[in-house]
C-alpha positions as semicolon CSV with decimal commas, in nm:
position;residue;x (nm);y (nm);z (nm)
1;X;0,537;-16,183;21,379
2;X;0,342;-15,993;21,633
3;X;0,330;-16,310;21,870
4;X;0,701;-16,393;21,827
5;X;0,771;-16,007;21,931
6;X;0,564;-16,011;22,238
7;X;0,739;-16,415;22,295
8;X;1,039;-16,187;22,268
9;X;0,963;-15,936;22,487
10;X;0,835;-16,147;22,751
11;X;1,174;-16,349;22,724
12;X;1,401;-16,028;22,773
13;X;1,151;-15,916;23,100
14;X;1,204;-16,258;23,265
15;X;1,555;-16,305;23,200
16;X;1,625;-15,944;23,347
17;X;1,732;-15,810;23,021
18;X;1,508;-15,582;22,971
19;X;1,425;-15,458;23,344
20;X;1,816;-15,434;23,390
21;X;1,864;-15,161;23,130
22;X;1,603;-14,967;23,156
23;X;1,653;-14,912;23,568
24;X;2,012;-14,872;23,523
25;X;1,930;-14,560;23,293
26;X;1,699;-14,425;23,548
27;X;1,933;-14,501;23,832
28;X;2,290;-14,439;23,749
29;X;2,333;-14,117;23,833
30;X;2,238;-14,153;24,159
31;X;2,410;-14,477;24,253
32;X;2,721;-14,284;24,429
33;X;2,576;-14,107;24,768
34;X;2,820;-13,808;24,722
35;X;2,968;-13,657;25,031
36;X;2,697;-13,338;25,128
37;X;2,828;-12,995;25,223
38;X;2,601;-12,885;25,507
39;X;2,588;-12,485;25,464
40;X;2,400;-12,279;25,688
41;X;2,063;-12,408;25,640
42;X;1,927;-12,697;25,555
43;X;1,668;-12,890;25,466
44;X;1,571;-13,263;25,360
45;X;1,263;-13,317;25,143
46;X;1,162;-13,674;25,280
47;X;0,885;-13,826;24,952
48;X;0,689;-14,053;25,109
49;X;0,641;-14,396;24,976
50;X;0,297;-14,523;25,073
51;X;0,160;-14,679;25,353
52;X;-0,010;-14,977;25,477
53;X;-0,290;-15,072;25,707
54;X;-0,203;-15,396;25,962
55;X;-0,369;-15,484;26,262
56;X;-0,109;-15,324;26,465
57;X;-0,160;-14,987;26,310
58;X;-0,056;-14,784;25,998
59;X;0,314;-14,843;25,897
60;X;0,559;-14,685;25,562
61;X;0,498;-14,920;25,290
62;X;0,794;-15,168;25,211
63;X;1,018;-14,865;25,007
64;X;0,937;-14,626;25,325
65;X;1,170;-14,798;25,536
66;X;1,446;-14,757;25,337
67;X;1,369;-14,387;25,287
68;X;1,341;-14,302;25,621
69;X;1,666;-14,488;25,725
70;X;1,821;-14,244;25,484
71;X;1,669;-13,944;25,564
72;X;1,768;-14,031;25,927
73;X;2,130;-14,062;25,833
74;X;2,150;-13,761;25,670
75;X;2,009;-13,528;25,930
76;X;2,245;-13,712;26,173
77;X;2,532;-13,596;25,957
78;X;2,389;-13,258;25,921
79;X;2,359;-13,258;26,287
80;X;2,735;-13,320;26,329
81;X;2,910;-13,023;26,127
82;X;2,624;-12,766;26,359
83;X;2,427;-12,642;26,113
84;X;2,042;-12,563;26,085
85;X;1,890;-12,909;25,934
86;X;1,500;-12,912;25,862
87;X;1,301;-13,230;25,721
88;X;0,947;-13,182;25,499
89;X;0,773;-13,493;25,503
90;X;0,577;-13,511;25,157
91;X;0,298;-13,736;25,076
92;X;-0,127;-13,739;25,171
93;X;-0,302;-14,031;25,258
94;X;-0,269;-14,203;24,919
95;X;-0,327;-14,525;24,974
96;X;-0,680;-14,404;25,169
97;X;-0,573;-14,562;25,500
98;X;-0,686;-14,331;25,685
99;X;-0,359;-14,117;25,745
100;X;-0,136;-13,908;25,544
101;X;0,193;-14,050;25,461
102;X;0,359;-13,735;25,615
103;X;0,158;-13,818;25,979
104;X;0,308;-14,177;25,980
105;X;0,700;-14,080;25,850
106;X;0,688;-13,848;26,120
107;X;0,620;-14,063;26,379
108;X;0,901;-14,308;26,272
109;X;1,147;-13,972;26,268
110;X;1,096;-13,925;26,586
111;X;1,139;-14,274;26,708
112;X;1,447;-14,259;26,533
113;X;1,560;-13,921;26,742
114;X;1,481;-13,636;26,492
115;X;1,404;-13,358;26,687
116;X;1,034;-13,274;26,686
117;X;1,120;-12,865;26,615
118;X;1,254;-12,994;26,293
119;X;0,996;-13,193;26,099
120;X;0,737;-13,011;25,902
121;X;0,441;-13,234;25,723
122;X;0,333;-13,135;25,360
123;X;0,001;-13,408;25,387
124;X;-0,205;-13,292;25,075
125;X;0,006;-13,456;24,797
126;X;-0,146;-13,728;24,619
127;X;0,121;-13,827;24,353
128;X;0,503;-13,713;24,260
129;X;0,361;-13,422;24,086
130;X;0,186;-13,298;24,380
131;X;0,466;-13,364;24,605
132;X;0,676;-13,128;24,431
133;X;0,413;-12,869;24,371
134;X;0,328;-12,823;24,737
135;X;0,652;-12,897;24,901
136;X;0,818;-12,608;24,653
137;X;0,585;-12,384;24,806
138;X;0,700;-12,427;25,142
139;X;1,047;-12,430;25,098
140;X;1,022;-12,133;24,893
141;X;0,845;-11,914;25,250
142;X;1,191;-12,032;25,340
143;X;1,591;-11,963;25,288
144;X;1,705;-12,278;25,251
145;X;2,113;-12,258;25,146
146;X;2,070;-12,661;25,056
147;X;1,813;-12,858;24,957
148;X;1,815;-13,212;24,968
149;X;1,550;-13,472;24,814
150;X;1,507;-13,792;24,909
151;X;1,378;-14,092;24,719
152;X;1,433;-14,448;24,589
153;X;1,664;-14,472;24,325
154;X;1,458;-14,525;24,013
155;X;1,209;-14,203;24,131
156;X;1,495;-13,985;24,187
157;X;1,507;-13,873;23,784
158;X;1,121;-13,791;23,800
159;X;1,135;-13,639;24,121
160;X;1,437;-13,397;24,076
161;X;1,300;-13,349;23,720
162;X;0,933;-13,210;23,900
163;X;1,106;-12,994;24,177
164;X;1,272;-12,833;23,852
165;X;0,927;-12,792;23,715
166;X;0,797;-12,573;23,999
167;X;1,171;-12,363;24,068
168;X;1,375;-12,579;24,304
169;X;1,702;-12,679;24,215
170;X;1,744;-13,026;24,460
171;X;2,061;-13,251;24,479
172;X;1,890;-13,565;24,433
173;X;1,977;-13,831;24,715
174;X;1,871;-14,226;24,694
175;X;1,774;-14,444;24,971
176;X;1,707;-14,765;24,805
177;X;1,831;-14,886;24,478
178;X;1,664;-15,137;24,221
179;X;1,811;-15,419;23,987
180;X;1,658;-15,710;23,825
181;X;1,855;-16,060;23,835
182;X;2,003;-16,203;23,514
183;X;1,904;-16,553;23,485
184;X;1,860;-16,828;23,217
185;X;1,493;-16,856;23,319
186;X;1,256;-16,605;23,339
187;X;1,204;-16,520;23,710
188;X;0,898;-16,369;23,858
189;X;1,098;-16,120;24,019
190;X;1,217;-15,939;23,673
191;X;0,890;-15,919;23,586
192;X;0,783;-15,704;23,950
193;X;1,053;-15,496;23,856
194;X;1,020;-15,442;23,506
195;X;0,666;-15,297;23,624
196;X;0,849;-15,080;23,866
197;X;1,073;-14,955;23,565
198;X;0,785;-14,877;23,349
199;X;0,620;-14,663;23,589
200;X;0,918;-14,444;23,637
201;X;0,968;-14,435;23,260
202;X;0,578;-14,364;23,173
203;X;0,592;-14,087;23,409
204;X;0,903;-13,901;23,282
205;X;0,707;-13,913;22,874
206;X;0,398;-13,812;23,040
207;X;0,614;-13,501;23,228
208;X;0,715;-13,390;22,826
209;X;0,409;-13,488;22,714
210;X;0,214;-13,254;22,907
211;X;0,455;-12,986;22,859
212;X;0,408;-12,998;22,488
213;X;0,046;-13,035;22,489
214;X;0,012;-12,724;22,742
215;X;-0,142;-12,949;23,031
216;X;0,068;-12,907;23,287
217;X;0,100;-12,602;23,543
218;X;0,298;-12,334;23,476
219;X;0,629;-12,397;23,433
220;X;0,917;-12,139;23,685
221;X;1,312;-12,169;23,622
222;X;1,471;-12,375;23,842
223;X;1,650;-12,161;24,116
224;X;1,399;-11,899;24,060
225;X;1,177;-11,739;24,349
């Protein structure tokens, strides 16, 4: 029984079965980009996604490009209706390449024509937890009106669900977005992504975990100051 379950199991990851549901659960609710209303001030929490070390230098990892295509797009639009719009780049040097994530987004931002005045770097974070932990203390020095966070689609849930954690009520945006490939044999791909879905979904149990065991930090209302 036990190795026709696990045949089973390895059947329903290849075939995209498996993967498929459990990132749609994570990811439908941010599937629709909804249409932002810029307010007075603004501010878009960029979460880094890693980085890698080439020859030609330190670049965003493969899911960083997407992010900061996104993040670009949005402070374009905020640009256009004339209202204050602020990016925090989140994330340390993870990957211990020898520079913070925050150091080598910001870099790209300004290639991309973000204005240097309005990128700050949050570059101790080490994790999702720590990105929301020390980027909620910055924007709370501030005023922001709204605050937008920025992530691939299967982190969004964990993400928005952390910023809660710590008092800041986000509207969740997604830059990329994740799906495994139905198929009568098992691909290799479903299996990548399936690894990808268990992360996310290992993460949001260990968030209520924690909570229940005491183990996390102090827990502060979302919205609250």
């Amino acid at each position: 029984m036990l190795f026709a379950g696990i045949a089973l199991a390895m059947i329903l990851m290849g075939v995209g079965i498996a993967p498929n549901y459990l990132l749609t659960k994570l990811q439908a609710p941010y599937e629709e980009r909804a249409k932002i209303n810029w307010l007075t001030d603004n501010v878009i929490v960029l979460l880094g996604a890693s980085t890698q070390a080439l020859e030609s230098g330190i670049e965003p990892s493969f899911f960083g490009y997407g992010r900061l295509t996104e993040t670009v797009r949005l402070y374009k639009d905020c640009v256009q209706h004339s209202t204050q719009c602020h990016i925090i780049v989140s994330g340390g040097d993870a990957a211990k390449n020898g520079e913070a994530e925050s150091s080598v987004y910001r870099r790209y931002l300004l290639d991309l024509g973000v204005a240097v005045a309005d990128i700050s770097e949050e570059s101790n974070s080490m994790n999702t937890w720590q990105n929301a932990e020390f980027t909620s203390a910055m924007i709370k020095a501030k005023t922001y009106d709204t605050i937008i966070l920025l992530s691939s689609g299967l982190h969004c849930q964990r993400s928005e669900l952390y910023f809660a954690h710590f008092g800041i009520k986000t509207q969740p945006v997604r830059a990329d977005y994740m799906s495994a490939k139905l198929s009568i044999m098992p691909l290799w791909y479903n299996f990548a992504v399936m690894d990808f879905a268990l992360h996310e979904w290992m993460g949001l149990y260990r968030y209520f975990i924690y909570n229940y065991m005491g183990w996390s930090a102090k827990r502060v209302n979302a919205g609250d100051a």
